[in-house]
C-alpha positions as CSV (number, residue, x, y, z in Angstrom):
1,X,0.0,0.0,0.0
2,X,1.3,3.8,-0.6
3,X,2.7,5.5,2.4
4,X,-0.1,8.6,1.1
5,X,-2.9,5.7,1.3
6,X,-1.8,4.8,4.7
7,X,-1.8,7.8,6.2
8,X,-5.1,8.6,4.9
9,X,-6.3,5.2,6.4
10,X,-4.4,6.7,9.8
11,X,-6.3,10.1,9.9
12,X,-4.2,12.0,7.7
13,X,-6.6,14.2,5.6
14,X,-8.4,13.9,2.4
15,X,-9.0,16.9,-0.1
16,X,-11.9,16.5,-2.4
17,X,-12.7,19.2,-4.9
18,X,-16.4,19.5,-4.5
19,X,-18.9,20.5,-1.5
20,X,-21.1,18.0,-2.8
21,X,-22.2,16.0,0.1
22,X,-22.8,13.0,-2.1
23,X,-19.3,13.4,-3.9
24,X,-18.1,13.6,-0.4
25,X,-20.0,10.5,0.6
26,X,-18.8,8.8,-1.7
27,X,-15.1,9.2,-0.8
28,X,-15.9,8.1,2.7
29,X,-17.6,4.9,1.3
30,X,-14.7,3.8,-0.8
31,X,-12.1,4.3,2.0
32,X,-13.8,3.1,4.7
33,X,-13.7,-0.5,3.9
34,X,-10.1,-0.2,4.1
35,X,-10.3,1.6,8.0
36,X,-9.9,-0.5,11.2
37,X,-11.8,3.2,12.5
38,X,-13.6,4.6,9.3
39,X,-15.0,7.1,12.1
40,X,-11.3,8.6,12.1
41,X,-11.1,9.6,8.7
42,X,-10.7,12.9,7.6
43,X,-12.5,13.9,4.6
44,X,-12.1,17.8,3.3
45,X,-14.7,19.3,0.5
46,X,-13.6,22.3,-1.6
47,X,-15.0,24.4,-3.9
48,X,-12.1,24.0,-6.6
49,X,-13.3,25.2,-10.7
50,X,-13.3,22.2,-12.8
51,X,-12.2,23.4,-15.9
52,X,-14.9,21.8,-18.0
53,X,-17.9,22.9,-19.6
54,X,-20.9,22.5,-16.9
55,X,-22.3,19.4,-18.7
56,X,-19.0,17.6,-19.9
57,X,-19.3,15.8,-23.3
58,X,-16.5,12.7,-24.1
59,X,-14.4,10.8,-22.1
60,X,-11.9,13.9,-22.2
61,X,-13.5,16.2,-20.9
62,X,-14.8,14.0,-18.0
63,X,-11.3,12.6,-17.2
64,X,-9.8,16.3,-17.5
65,X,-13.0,17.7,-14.9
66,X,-11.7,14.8,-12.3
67,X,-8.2,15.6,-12.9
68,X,-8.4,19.6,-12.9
69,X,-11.0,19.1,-9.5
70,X,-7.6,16.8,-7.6
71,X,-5.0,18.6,-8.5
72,X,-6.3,21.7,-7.3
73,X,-7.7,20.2,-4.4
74,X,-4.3,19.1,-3.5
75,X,-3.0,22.6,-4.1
76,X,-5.4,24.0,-1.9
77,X,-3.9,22.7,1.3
78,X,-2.4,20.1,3.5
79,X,-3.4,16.7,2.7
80,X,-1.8,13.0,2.1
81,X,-4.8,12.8,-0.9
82,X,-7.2,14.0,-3.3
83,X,-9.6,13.4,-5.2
84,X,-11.3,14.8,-8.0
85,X,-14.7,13.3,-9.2
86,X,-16.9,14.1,-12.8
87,X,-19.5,13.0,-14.5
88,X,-20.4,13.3,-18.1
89,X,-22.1,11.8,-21.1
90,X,-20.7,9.4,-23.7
91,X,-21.2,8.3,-27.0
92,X,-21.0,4.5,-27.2
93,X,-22.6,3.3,-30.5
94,X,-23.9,-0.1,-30.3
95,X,-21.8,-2.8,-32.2
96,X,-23.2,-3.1,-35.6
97,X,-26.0,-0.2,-34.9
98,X,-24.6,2.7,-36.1
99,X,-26.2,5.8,-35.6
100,X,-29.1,7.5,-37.4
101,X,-29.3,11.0,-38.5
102,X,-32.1,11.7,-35.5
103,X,-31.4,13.0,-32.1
104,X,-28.7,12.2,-29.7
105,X,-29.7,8.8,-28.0
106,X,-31.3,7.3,-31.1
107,X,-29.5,3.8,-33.1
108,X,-31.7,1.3,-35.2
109,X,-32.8,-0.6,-32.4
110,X,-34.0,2.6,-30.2
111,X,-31.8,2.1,-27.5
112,X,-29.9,4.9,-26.2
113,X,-26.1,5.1,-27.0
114,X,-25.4,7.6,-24.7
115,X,-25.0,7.1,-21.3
116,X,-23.7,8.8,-18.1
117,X,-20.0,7.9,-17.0
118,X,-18.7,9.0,-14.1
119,X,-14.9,9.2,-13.1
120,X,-12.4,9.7,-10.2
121,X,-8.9,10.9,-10.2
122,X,-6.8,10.0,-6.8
123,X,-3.2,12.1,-6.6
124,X,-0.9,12.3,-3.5
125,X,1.3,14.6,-6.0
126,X,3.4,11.7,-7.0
127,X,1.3,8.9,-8.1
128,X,-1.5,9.5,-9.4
129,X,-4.8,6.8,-10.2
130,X,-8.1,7.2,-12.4
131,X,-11.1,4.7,-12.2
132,X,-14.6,4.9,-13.4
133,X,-17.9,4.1,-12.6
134,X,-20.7,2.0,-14.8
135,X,-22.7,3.7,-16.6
136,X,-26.5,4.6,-17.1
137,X,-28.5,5.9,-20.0
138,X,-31.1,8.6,-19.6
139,X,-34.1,8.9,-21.2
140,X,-34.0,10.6,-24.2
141,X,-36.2,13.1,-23.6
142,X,-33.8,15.1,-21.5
143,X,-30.7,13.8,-23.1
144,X,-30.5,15.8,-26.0
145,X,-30.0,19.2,-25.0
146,X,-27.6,17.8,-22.5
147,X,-26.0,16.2,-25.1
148,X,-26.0,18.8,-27.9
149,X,-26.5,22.2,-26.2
150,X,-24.8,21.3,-22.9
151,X,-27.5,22.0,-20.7
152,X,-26.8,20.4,-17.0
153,X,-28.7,16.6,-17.6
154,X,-29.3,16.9,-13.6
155,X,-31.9,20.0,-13.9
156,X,-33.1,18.6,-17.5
157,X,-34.0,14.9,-15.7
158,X,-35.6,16.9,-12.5
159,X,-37.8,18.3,-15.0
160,X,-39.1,15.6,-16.5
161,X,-39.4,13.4,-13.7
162,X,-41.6,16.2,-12.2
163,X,-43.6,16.2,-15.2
164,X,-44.2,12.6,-15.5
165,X,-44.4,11.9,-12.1
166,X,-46.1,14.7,-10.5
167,X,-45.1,16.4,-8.0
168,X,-45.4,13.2,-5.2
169,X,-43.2,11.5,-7.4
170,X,-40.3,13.8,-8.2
171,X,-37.2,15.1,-5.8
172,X,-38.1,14.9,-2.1
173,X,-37.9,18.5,-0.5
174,X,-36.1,20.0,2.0
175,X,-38.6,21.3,5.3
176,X,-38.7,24.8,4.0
177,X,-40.9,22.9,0.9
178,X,-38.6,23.6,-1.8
179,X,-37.4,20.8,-4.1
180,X,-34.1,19.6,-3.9
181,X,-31.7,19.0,-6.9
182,X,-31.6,15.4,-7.6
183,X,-27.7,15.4,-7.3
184,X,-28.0,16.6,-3.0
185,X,-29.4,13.3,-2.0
186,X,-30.0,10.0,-3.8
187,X,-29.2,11.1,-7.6
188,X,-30.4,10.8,-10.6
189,X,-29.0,7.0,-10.2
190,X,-30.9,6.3,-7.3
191,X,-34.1,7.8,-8.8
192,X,-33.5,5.3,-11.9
193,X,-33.0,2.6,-9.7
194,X,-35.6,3.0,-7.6
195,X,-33.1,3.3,-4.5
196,X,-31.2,0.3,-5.1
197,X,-27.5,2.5,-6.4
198,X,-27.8,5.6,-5.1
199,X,-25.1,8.4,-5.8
200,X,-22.5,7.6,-3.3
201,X,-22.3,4.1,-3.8
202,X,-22.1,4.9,-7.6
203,X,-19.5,7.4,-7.0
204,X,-17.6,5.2,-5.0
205,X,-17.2,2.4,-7.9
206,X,-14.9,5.0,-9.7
207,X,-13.0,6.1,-6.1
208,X,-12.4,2.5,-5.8
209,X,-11.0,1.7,-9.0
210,X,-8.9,4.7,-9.1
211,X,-7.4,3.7,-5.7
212,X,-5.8,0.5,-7.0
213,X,-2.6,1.7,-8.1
214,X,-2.4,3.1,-4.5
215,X,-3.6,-0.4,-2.9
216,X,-0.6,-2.2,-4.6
217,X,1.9,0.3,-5.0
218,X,4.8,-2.7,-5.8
219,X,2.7,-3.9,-8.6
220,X,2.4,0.1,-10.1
221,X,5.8,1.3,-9.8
């Protein structure tokens, strides 16, 4: 195991570049399996920029939003990690099906070929790990714009779930009455899922992954 990863796992802090407290969740979900005390670690949000569009497109720019979010995380103070965390849209054509001249999301068969990918970047300012998570297709009634005019899927899906659902069936909402975005508490995942992956635990998948080269640090050197 890294000396960085250690330390973490000892109390050292953590450094991730969003406030999100799912984001943040997430982190501690990944790491605490590792803990003897997963009530001793440290884990640090901060507002960093991401240096993406607001809706990333590509596996570039979702990689790059990760990256940008923990290196400046790491910049931004003391810490033994951190971790940047992104999640975008991708193209992935089915095999065979390639795609028609319609909207984003449409192939021969009418299944979406774009879905959501979300990815992690882990850096101690020497080594440095990326990991992903699955991914999910949206319906393609709010994945377009996302898609094409880069309109935030989050606020698009919280739409139409509202208006397909009704009110009783869309975001829970805070006491004050107002409805909460889908990204502050189970996701748009956990919506789709009906509770079963909600955004931590899907968030964690790409922490996890991205901590391997820290895990075995003889067999990454």
């Amino acid at each position: 195991m890294a000396d960085s990863l250690a330390r973490v796992l000892g109390g050292a802090p953590v450094r991730v570049g969003t406030e999100n407290p799912a984001k943040l969740g997430a982190v501690r979900l990944a790491l605490a399996g590792f803990a003897d005390r997963p009530e001793a670690l440290l884990i640090q949000g901060i507002s960093v920029p991401s240096g993406v569009p607001d809706q990333p497109v590509g596996w570039l720019e979702i990689m790059a939003g990760a990256r940008n979010r923990a290196r400046a995380a790491l910049a931004s103070g003391d810490c033994a990690l951190a971790v940047g965390i992104e999640d975008g849209l991708v193209e992935l054509p089915l095999p065979g099906e390639p795609l028609l001249g319609g909207a984003p999301g449409t192939s021969r068969s009418g299944r979406p070929p774009v879905f959501n990918i979300g990815c992690a970047w882990v850096t101690d300012g020497e080594r440095e790990g990326t990991g992903f998570s699955s991914g999910f297709a949206y319906p393609t009634a709010c994945l377009g714009r996302a898609f094409r005019d880069r309109e935030p899927i989050g606020a698009l899906f919280d739409a139409l779930w509202r208006a397909e659902r009704g009110e009783a069936g869309g975001p829970p909402s805070d006491p004050a009455g107002a409805a909460l975005p889908s990204g502050r508490q189970g996701g748009n995942i956990g919506m789709l899922t009906q509770g079963r992956l909600d955004r931590s635990a899907y968030g964690a998948q790409a922490i996890l992954c991205a901590l391997v080269p820290f895990l075995h640090a003889d067999l990454y050197d």
